[in-house]
C-alpha positions, 0 to 999 in steps of 0.5 A, a space after each residue: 672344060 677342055 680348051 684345045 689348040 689347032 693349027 692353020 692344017 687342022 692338027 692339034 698343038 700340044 703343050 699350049 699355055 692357055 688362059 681363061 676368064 668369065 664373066 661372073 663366078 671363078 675358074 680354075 686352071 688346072 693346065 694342059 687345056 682343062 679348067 673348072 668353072 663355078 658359075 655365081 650368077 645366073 644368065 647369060 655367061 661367057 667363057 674365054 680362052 685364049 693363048 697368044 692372040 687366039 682366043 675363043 668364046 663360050 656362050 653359056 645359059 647359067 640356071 638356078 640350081 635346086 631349090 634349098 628354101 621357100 621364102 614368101 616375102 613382103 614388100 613391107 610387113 606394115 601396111 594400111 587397109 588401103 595399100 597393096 603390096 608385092 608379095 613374093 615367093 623367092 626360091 633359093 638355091 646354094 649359091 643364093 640365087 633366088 627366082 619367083 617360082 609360079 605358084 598357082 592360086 589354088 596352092 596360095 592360103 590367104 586370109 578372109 576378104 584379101 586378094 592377091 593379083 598372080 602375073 605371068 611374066 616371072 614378077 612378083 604378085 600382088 597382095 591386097 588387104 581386106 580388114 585390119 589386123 594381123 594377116 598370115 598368108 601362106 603357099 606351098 610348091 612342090 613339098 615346100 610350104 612358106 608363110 608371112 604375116 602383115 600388119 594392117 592398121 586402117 587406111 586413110 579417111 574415105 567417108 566422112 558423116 555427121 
């Protein structure tokens, strides 16, 4: 990043000493106005320069960066026939930021008398057992393939008979 110094007419002003902070991450100030930023979280983001009592403001947008791993995490691995869980895809990259890829229903292998709700609003799904066992769901997206396996015991009492 370049930071540059005007005066009220408009000129630049050379040889400014100029600070700088952000909002998540580090910068480094290398002087002469130039400085690197290395974002660590994603969202919003500001970037501050200031000399003396002048100071400016980026605003910047951080994304993810490119996907390294693929996992399918569950909100529990033990789980009773009767209980649903979020179940949810979490897309990695180098800085360990993670988000929820949409991963289509085709693209998702679920096993025998299960279900599973996909929102679309960026939350987790929701997957719902059928009989019990051990349960391995997996997904793909793009070339990245993940599974998980649940546990499913039986859930509480429903009927009863003599």
């Amino acid at each position: 990043m370049t930071a540059k110094a005007f005066d009220s007419g408009g000129s630049e002003i050379g040889s400014v000493q100029f600070s700088w902070s952000v909002t998540s991450g580090t910068v480094q100030n290398f002087g002469s106005g130039s400085a690197r930023w290395l974002p660590m979280t994603m969202g919003s983001q500001t970037v501050t320069v200031c000399t003396g009592d002048v100071e400016s403001q980026l605003s910047v947008q951080v994304l993810h960066g490119t996907a390294l791993s693929l996992d399918l995490v569950p909100e529990f691995e033990n789980i009773t026939a009767d209980q649903s869980i979020s179940l949810t895809p979490l897309l990695t990259d180098a800085h360990q930021n993670t988000w929820i890829p949409n991963v289509p229903f085709a693209d998702w292998i679920l096993p025998q008398g299960t279900s599973i709700d996909l929102p679309n609003d960026g939350t987790s799904p929701t997957f719902t057992p059928g009989p019990i066992g051990a349960m391995q769901v997996e997904i793909a997206w793009e070339s990245w393939t993940a599974s998980s396996t649940i546990n499913v015991t039986f859930g509480a009492p429903t009927v009863l008979q003599i």
